[in-house]
N, C-alpha and C positions, 0 to 999 in steps of 0.2 A: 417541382414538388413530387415526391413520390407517392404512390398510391397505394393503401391499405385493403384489402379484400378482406370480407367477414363470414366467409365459410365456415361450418362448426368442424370442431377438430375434432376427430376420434379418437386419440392415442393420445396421452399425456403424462410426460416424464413424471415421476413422485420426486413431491422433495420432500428429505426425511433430515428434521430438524436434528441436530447434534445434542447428547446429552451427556453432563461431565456429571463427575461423581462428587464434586467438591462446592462447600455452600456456602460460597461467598455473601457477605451483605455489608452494604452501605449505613450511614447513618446520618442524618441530619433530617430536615423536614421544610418544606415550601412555605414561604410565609411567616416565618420565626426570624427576618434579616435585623431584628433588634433584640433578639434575645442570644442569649452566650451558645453554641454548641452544646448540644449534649455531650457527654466524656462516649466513645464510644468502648462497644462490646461486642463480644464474637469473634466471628474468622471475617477477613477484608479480601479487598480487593488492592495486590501488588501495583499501584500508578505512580509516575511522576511527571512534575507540572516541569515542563519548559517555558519557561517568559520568555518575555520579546529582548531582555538583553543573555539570555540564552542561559541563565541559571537553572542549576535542577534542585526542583523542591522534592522529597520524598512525602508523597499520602496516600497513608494507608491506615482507614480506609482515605475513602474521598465521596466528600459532596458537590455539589452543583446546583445552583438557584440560578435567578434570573438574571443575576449582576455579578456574582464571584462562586468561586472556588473554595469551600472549605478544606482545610486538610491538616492530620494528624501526625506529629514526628513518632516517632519511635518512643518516646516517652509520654505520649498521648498529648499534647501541648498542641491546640489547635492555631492553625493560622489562615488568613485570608486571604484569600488574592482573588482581585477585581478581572473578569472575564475578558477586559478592553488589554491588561498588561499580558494577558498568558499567550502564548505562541501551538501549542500543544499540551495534550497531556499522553503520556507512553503508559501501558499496563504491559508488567514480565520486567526479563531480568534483562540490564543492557549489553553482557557479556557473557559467552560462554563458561568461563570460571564464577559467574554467581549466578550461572541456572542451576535449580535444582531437579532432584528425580522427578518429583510432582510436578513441574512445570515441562518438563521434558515430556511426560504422558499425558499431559493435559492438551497438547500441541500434537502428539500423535494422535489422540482420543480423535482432536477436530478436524484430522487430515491439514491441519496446516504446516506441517513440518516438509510436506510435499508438491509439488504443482499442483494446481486445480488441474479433477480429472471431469467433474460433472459439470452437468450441463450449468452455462449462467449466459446474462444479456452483460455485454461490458460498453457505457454511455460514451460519447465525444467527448464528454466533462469529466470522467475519470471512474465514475459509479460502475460498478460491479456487483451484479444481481445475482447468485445463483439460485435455479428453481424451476420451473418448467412449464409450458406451453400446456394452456388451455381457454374455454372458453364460455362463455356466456351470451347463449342465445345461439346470435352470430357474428358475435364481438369478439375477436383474438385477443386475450389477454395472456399477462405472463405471471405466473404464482409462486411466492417467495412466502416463506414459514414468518415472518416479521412484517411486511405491508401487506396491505389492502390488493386484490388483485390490480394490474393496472395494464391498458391496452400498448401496443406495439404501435411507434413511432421510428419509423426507417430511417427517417432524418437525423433521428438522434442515436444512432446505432452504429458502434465501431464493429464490432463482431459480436455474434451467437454459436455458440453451441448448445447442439439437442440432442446429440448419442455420449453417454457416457465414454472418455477417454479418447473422442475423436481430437485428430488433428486441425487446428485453426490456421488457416492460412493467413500467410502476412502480402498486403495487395498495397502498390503506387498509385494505376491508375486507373484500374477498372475492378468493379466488385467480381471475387470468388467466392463459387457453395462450391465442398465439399461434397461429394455423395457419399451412402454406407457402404456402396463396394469401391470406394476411390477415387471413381472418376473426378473430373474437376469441370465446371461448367463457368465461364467468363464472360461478365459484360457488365450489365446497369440492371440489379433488381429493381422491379415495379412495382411489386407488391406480394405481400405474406398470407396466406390463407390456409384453406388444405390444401391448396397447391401453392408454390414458390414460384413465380411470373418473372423470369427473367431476360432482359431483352439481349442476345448476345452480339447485337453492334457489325451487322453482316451487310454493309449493301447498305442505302441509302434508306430503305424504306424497312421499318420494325420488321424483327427476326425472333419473335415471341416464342421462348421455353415453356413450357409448362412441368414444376415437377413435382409430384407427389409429397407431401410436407414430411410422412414418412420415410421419404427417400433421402433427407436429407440431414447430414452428420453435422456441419458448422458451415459458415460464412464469413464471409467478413467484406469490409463495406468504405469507400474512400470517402465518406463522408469527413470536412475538415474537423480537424480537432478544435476544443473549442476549452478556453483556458474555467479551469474548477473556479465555484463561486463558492463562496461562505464556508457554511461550516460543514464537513465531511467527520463520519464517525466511522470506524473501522471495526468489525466484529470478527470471529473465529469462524471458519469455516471459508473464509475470503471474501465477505464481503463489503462493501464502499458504498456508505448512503449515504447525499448529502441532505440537510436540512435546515430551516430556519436556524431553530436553537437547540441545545440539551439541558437536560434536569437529569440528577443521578437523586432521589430522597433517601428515606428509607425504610421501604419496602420491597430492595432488593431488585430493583429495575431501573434499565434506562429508557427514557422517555427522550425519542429525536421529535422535535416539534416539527410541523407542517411539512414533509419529507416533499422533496421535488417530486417524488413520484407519484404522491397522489395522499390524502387523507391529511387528520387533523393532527397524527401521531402514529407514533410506532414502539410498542413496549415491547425490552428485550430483557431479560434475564441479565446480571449484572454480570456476571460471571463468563459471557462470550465478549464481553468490551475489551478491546485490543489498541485502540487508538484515537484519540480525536483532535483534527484539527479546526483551531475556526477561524482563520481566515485561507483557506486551502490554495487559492492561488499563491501566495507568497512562498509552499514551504514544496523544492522540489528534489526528490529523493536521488540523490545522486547515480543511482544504480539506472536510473531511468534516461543517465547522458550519455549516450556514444563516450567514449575512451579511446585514444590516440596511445602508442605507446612506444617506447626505443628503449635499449640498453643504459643511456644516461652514460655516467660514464665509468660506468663498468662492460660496455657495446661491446669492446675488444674482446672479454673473456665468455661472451654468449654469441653463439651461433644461431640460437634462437630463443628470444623472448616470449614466453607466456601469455593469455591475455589475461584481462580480469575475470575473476568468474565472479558472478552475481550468483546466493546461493537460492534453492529451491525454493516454492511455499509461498505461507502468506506472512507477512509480517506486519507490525502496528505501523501506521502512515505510510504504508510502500516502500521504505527503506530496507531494505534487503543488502545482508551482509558483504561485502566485495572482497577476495583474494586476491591481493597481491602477490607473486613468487618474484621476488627479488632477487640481484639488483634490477632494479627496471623505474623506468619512467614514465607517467602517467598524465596526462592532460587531457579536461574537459573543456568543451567550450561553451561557457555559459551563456544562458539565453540574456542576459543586459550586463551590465557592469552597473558597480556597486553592491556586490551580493554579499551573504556573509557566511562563511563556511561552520559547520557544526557535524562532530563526528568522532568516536572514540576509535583510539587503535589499538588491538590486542594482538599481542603473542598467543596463536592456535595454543593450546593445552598441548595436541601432541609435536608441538616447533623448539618446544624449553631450550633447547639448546642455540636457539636463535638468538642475535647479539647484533644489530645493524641500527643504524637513523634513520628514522623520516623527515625529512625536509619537505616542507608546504613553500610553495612559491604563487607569488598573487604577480603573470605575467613573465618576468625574466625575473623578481624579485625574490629572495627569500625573504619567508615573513614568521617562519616556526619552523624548531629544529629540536628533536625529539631523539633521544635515543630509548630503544625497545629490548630489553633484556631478558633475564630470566630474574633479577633482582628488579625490573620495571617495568613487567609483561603487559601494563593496561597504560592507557594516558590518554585524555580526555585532550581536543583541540580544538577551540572557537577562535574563528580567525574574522575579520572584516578583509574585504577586495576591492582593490579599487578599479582592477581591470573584467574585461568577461575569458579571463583565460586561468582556470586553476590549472598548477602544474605539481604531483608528488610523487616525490622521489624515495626508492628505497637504496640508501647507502651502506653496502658491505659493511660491518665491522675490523678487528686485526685480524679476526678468525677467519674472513674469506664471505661465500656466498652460502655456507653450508646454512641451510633452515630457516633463511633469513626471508621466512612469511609474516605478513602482515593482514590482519582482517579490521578493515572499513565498516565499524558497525556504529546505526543508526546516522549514518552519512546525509546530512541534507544540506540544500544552498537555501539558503532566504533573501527571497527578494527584497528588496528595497521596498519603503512606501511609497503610493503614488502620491 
């Protein structure tokens, strides 16, 4: 067990809450589950419900109570859906041809359109805090514009950053801090304070660091990963809170019940909501699995193959766009077999002239066969697996390799029930 020191901190990052210009509101209310929806009114909030057999609802706006999902189509016609069938819900657009200008700035406004460069705690379980180090008393806590302050648990800690823009280092077997002029310090942190206690594993007998909490840019930490429980909600600005439950009403806020990290709730402005899943172990973003890849069988005419790029920023549920530059072949190796694939594919805006197939293969199987044109730039694919080996392939069209990209957006695998 690692051990926490409670020295008062001097210095403490600011977190400076993100503000959009745009005034979104919800509409329904707690406690009405036997009366009709109100007709809504106003500006919404852009969501769609993903169910558990992978359908997409559009609501907008959207409600949330204790049991289901209100939502409104486009001609205001309300429907229901019970919280037990839903899988997700996405807020924004799912394609780069139906973003608009406004959603484009509304995503730079939050700096999500870029890596995180400021400081955050990111959990074992997947939680993503940005905010900054401070304290009470002599109690190390960590402060986020949305919860309750809440104290530092090393155990539960994949990495930190505390200097704006530092680099995090990526560690197998033993923890690294970074410092502010570079250096790199390696071993077993013991504990966080004003000073950072690290044991750096010299000789049999403790080889105790001590370094000024100041002096220190990011860490990171081999505590094992530990698979996400319940429901996780995704906001702008990058951050991953998991909580018991959510309410969206309407009074223009989201309400995360009993948040793991501490307190009885946590109200957000409805307008930073980017994603929520609720059962989060099940849904794993594809961008998040190592990729294998080969020429396929166009190998002959590349010398060398591309890899994926997973694009910048934060996205709703962690799914982050993938580039494929075709021909080329692609294979994950899934965490179980039985999964089920979910994932749209787009012709880039600037690829038009792109003309090729994607072929999804479940193992050596093909199981979906798409062609990607400039008369069928988008195409939606839910496929079921019966192996843990997804395999896809970008096939040249007659026209050759010329432009023949493909983008992997909102790409997830869903586990099977237990």
């Amino acid at each position: 067990m690692r051990r926490i020191a409670h020295p008062p901190i001097h210095h403490a990052l600011a977190v400076l809450p993100i503000v959009l210009t745009m005034g979104f509101c919800a509409y329904g209310q707690d406690g009405q589950d036997d009366q009709d929806p109100p007709t809504p009114v106003g500006r919404s909030i852009p969501a769609r419900i993903l169910d558990q057999d992978l359908n997409e609802l559009p609501a907008d706006p959207i409600v949330i109570d204790a049991t289901k999902i209100i939502s409104w189509d486009p001609g205001g016609i309300p429907e229901a859906v019970p919280i037990d069938s839903t899988l997700a819900v996405i807020v924004g657009p799912a394609t780069e041809r139906t973003s608009t200008p406004e959603w484009r700035f509304i995503r730079k406004r939050a700096g999500d359109h870029a890596a995180l460069r400021g400081p955050y705690i990111r959990f074992v379980d997947g939680q993503l805090i940005p905010g900054s180090l401070t304290a009470d008393g002599e109690t190390l806590l960590w402060r986020n514009a949305w919860l309750h302050d809440f104290p530092i648990d090393l155990d539960r800690i994949s990495e930190m950053r505390l200097i704006d823009g530092a680099e995090v280092p990526r560690v197998e077997d033993v923890d690294e801090v970074i410092l502010a002029n570079g250096d790199r310090v390696r071993g077993l942190i013991e504990s966080i304070g004003s000073d950072l206690i690290i044991d750096r594993l010299k000789g049999s007998d403790p080889n105790l660091t001590r370094i000024p909490i100041d002096r220190v840019a990011s860490f990171a930490m081999v505590n094992p990963d530990d698979v996400p429980r319940g429901m996780h909600v995704w906001l702008l600005g990058g951050h991953r809170i998991a909580g018991s439950g959510i309410r969206i009403g309407d009074d223009g806020y989201v309400r995360i019940e009993r948040p793991v990290l501490g307190g009885a709730a946590a109200e957000v402005p409805i307008e930073f909501l980017r994603g929520i899943v609720f059962d989060a172990g099940r849904v794993i973003p594809l961008a998040a699995i190592p990729a294998e890849i080969d020429g396929g069988d166009a190998g002959a005419i590349r010398l060398w193959i591309p890899e994926p790029t997973v694009s910048p920023g934060n996205w709703p549920i962690d799914a982050a766009p993938i580039r494929l530059d075709g021909p080329l072949r692609a294979t994950w190796r899934l965490p179980v077999a039985g999964c089920r694939l979910s994932a749209t594919v787009e012709l880039p805006v600037d690829s038009i002239r792109g003309s090729f197939e994607v072929v999804v293969r479940d193992d050596q199987q093909e199981i979906r066969r798409v062609a990607i044109n400039a008369s069928n730039p988008v195409e939606r694919i839910m496929v079921p697996l019966t192996s843990d080996r997804l395999t896809i392939e970008i096939e040249m069209g007659d026209d050759g390799p010329f432009m023949d990209v493909a983008m992997l957006r909102e790409a997830i695998i869903i586990r099977p029930r237990n």
